[in-house]
N, C-alpha and C positions, 0 to 999 in steps of 0.2 A: 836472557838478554839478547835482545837481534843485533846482527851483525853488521853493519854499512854495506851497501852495496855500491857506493863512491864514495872516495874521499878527495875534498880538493877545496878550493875557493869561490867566493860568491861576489863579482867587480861590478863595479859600476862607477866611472868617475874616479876620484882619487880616492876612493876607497875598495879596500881589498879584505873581506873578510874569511876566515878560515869553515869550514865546516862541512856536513857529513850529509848521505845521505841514510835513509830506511825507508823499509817498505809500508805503505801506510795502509794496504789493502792482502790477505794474503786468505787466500782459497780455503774454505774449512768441507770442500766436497771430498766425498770418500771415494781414494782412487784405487782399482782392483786390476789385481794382474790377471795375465792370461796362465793358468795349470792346466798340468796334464792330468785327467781326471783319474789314470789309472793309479800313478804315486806321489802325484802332488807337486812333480816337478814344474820350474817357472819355463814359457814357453819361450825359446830364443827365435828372433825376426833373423831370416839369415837376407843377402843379395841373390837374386836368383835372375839372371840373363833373361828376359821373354821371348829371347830367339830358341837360345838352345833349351832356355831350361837349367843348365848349370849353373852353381853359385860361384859368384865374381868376388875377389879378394878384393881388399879393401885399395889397395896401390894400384888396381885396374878401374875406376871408380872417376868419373869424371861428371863435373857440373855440366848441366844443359840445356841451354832458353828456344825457344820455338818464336818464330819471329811470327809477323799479321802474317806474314806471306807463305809460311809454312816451313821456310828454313830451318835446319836445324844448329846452332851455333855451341860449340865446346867451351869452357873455358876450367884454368885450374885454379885451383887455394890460394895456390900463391899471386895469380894476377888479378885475383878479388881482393887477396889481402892487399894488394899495389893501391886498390882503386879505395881504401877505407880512409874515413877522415884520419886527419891525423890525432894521436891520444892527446888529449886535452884537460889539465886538471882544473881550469876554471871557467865559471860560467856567467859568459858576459849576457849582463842586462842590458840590452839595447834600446828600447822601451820604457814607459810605461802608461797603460791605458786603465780605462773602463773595467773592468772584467765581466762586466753584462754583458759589454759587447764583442765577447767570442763565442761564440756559436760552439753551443753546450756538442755538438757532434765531436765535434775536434778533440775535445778531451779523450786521454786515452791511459795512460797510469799516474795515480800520486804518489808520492814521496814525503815523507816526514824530512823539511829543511832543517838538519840542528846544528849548534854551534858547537866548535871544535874549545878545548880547551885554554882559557886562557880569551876567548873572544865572545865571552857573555854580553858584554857591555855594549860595544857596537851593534850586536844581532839585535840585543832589545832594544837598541836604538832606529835601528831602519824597518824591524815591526812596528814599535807604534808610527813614524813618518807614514808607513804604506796605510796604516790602519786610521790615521788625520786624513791624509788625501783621498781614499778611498781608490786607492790604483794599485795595480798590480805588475810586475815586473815581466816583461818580453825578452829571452832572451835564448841562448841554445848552448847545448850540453850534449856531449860524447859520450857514452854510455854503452856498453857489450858492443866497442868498435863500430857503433852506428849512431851518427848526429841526430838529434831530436831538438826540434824547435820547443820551449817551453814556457809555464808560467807559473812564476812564484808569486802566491797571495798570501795577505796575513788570515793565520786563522786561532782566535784563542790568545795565547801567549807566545807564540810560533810563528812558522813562516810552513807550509806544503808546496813545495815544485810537481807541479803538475807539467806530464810530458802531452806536446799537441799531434796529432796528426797533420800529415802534408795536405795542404788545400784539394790538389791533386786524387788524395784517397778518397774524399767526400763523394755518395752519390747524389747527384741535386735529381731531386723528386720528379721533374718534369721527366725523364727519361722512364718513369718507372709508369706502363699505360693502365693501372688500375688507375692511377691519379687524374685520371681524362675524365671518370665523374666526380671528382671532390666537392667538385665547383654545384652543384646544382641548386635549382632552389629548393627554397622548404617556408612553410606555413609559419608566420610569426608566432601564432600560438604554440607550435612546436618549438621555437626558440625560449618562449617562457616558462613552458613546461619541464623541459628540460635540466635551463636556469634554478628553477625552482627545486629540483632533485639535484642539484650539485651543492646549490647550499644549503640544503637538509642534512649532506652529509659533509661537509667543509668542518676540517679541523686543524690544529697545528700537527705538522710533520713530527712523526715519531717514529722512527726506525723498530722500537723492540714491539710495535703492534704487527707487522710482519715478520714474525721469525721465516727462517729457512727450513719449511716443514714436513718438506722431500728428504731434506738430508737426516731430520730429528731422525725421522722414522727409518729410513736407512741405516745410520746409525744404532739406533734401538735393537733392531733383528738383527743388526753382526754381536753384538754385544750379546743377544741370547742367541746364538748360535753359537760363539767364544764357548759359553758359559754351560750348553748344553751335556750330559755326559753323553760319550759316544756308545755305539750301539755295541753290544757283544756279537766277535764274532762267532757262531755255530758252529760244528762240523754238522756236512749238510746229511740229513735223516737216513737211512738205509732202510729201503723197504724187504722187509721179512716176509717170506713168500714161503708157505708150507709145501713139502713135497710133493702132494697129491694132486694141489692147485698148478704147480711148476708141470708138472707131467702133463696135466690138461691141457693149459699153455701151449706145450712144446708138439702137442699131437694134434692141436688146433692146427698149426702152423704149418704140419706135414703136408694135411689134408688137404691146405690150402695151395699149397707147392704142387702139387701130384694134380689137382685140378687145374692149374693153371691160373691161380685167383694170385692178388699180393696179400704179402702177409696179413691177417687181422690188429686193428691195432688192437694193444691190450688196457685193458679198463683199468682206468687209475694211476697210468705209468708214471712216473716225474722222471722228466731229464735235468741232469743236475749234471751242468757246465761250470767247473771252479775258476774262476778268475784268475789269473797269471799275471806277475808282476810285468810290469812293461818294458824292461829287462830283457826278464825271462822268453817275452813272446818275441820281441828284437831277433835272441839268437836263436831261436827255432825257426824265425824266418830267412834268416840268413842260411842257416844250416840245411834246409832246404833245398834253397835255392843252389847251392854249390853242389849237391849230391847230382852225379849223372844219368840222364833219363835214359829209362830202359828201353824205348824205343828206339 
């Protein structure tokens, strides 16, 4: 059972009703951390200064906006928290309209509107009104310390608060100069043709005829990866090398030395480098490093 992400009241007029929010939409993409391939460790994001290079504690750590002009202005937590609406448990509808006519851009999270305990009666009473009139409620709601203009419509036996974006955010199209040939003409018969392939395939909307078929499959291969047995580890092969061949070898090498040549390579060799826990390779690099050079 999901949890509210608000609790508070839903006013309008002399009426003051109780109720809750939930999330109506919630992510089913598969989200993957960053490991360390040597032991699987999770990778930690430290603060790292792009002057020096050193990592900056968290109390040295300040916000910072960049003006048109290229100023650069500081501010702290505390005079952003100054500047926050103030907490708000209820959500006045100031409005109400069309819901055709908001401009589908604007939409930006829903919320399951439900009724708190004890206030069944009145909530099923101002869904069916909204759902008679065919209007939906205008109004704004405080939320993770950030006001959102919003709109509650009835849908089913319920009410969804849907949060809008600021007018402000909207790109209007004209700015955007691929849009500079949208406009052009085109051949009537190319209009019919067209027409005529949109409703060949015109059907009623159905959500489960597009599954999400990146993620099935995503899904799929971790679950057979989960499920895979892991591979055994080997101790790596030693190659057995007879005395007569070793002496050959090693007189090959003289010969080569005395001449002046570099060694021969030898046929067949395998270099077998065993992998070091990440650890272990940390302190031999450390240990290293500390040792003093003999120059």
């Amino acid at each position: 059972m999901s949890r509210p992400v608000w609790v508070g009241s839903l006013s309008f007029g002399p009426l003051t009703l109780p109720v809750r929010l939930h999330g109506a939409v919630a992510s089913r993409q598969a989200r993957f951390h960053l490991l360390h391939d040597a032991d699987g460790a999770r990778i930690q994001n430290k603060r790292v200064c792009s002057a020096d290079g050193e990592e900056v504690s968290l109390d040295h750590v300040v916000r910072g906006y960049t003006l048109p002009d290229g100023r650069q202005v500081t501010v702290t937590k505390g005079e952003l928290d100054a500047l926050d609406p103030s907490a708000s448990r209820v959500i006045a509808l100031e409005d109400f309209v069309d819901p055709a006519q908001v401009d589908p851009l604007l939409f930006d999270t829903s919320y399951h509107l439900v009724p708190a305990q004890g206030a069944e009666h009145a909530y099923a009473l101002l869904t069916a009104a909204l759902q008679d009139s065919g209007r939906a409620g205008v109004g704004r709601l405080v939320l993770y310390q950030k006001g959102h203009l919003c709109l509650v419509c009835p849908r089913g036996r319920g009410l969804v608060l849907t949060t809008l974006h600021a007018m402000e955010d909207r790109v209007a199209p004209e700015t955007l100069f691929e849009m500079a040939t949208a406009g052009a003409p085109f051949d009537p018969a190319e209009l019919a043709a067209t027409r005529s392939l949109i409703a060949s395939r015109s059907v009623d909307f159905d959500p489960s005829r597009h599954p999400d078929v990146h993620r099935e499959r995503v899904m799929a291969f971790l679950e057979r990866r989960a499920h895979a047995r892991p591979r055994e580890q080997r101790p790596p092969r030693m190659r057995v090398v007879a005395a007569e061949a070793l002496l050959g070898v090693l007189e090959k090498g003289l010969e080569a030395l005395r001449s002046g040549q570099g060694m021969p390579p030898s046929e067949g060799a395998l270099r077998v480098r065993p992998s070091l826990a990440a650890r272990e390779s940390r302190e031999r690099s450390d240990e290293d490093a500390d040792e003093p050079s003999s120059s």
